[in-house]
C-alpha positions in Angstrom: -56.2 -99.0 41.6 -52.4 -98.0 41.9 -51.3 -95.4 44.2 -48.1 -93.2 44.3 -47.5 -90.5 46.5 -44.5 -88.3 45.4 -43.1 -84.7 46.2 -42.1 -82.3 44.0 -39.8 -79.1 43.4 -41.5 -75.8 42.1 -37.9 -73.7 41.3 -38.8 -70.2 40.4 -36.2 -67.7 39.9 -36.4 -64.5 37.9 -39.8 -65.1 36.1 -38.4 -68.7 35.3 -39.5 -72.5 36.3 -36.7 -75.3 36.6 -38.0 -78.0 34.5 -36.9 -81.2 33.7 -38.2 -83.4 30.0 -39.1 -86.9 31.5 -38.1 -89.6 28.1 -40.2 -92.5 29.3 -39.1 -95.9 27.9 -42.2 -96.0 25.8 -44.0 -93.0 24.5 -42.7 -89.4 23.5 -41.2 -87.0 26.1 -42.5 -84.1 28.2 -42.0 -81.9 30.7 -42.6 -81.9 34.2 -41.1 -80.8 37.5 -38.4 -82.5 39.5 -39.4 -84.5 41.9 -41.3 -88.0 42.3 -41.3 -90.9 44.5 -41.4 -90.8 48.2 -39.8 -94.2 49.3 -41.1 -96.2 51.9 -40.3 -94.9 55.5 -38.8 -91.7 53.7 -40.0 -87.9 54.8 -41.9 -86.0 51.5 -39.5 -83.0 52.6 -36.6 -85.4 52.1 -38.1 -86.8 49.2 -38.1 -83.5 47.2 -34.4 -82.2 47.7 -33.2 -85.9 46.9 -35.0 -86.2 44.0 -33.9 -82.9 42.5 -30.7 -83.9 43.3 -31.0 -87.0 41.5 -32.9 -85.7 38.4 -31.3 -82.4 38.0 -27.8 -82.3 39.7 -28.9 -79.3 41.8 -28.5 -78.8 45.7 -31.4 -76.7 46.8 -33.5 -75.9 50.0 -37.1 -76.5 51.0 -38.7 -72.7 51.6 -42.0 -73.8 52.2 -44.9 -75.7 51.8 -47.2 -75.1 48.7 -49.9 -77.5 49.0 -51.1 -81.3 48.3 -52.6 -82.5 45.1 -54.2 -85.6 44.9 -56.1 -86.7 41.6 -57.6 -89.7 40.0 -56.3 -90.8 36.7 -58.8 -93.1 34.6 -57.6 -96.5 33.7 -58.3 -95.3 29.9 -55.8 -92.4 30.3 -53.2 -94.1 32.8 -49.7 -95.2 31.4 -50.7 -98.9 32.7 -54.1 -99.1 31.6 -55.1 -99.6 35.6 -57.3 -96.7 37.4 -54.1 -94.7 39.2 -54.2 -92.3 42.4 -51.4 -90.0 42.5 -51.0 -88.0 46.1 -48.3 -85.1 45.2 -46.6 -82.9 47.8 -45.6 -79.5 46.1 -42.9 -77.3 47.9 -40.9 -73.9 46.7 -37.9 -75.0 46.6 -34.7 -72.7 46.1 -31.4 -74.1 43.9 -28.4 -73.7 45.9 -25.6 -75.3 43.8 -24.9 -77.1 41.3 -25.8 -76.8 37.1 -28.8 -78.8 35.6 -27.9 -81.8 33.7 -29.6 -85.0 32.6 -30.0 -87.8 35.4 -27.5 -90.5 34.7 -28.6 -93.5 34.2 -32.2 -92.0 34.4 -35.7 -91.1 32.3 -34.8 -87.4 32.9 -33.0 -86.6 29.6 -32.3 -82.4 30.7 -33.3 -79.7 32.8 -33.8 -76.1 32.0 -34.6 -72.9 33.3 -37.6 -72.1 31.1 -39.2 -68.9 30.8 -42.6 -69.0 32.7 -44.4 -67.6 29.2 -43.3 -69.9 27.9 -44.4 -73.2 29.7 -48.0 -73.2 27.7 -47.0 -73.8 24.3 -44.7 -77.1 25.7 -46.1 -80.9 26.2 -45.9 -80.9 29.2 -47.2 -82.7 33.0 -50.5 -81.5 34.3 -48.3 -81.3 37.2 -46.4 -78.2 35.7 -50.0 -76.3 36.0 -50.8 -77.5 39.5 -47.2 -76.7 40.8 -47.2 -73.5 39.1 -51.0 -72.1 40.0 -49.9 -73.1 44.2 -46.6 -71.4 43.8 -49.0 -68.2 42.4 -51.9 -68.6 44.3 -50.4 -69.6 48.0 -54.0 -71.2 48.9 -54.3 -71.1 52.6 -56.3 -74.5 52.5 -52.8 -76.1 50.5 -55.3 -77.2 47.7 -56.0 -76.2 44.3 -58.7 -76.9 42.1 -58.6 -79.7 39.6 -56.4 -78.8 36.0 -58.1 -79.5 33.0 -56.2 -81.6 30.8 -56.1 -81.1 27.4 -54.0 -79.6 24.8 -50.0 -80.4 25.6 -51.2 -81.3 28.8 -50.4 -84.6 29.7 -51.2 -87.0 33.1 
């Protein structure tokens, strides 16, 4: 089994979500939030403003804590065919500079402030759901209940 833990940005702002569209090498594009990757020895709330900054071109502040996801993908559904464990740290984060752009040099190909309406009828990351249902719900346990995936939801 792989494992990944990664932290993400949930940028709401006037009935809007910052998203970016992820163009993997291989495979068609979605939508997801910014975020990913903690590095080795590197702080989730570090992680999260660094990557925004990478993928988006935005400065922004932590504001809190949202909660922890941690899900199983099967090795049948799982971009490398192996069983994969993704831990993901979900904060509210609020934009304090900059204009989202694609990443250079990077899978991120734009980012846009969608309407939150309008975030079911996009192919999108079953991350979107999870980030956006904390960011609604502010569970006091930090954990939400599994996302169905179907539809344009993707792993």
């Amino acid at each position: 089994m792989s494992f990944r833990l990664a932290a993400y940005a949930v940028c709401v702002e006037d009935g809007r979500v910052l998203l970016a569209r992820h163009v993997p090498p291989e495979g068609e594009s979605n939508w997801t939030l910014p975020g990913g990757r903690v590095e080795h020895g590197e702080d989730p709330f570090d992680a999260v403003i660094r990557e925004l900054a990478e993928e988006t071109g935005c400065d922004a502040v932590v504001e809190r804590l949202l909660g922890v996801d941690s899900r199983v993908i099967p090795a049948a559904v799982a971009r490398a065919g192996v069983e994969h464990q993704n831990v993901g740290v979900f904060y509210r984060v609020r934009i304090t500079g900059g204009q989202p752009r694609p990443e250079p040099n990077g899978e991120i190909a734009e980012s846009v402030w969608t309407p939150i309406p309008d975030v079911a009828r996009l192919r999108r990351s079953s991350l979107v759901d999870i980030g956006l249902d904390l960011a609604r719900t502010l569970p006091a346990t930090g954990h939400v209940a599994p996302v169905p995936v179907g539809g344009p939801i993707q792993h």
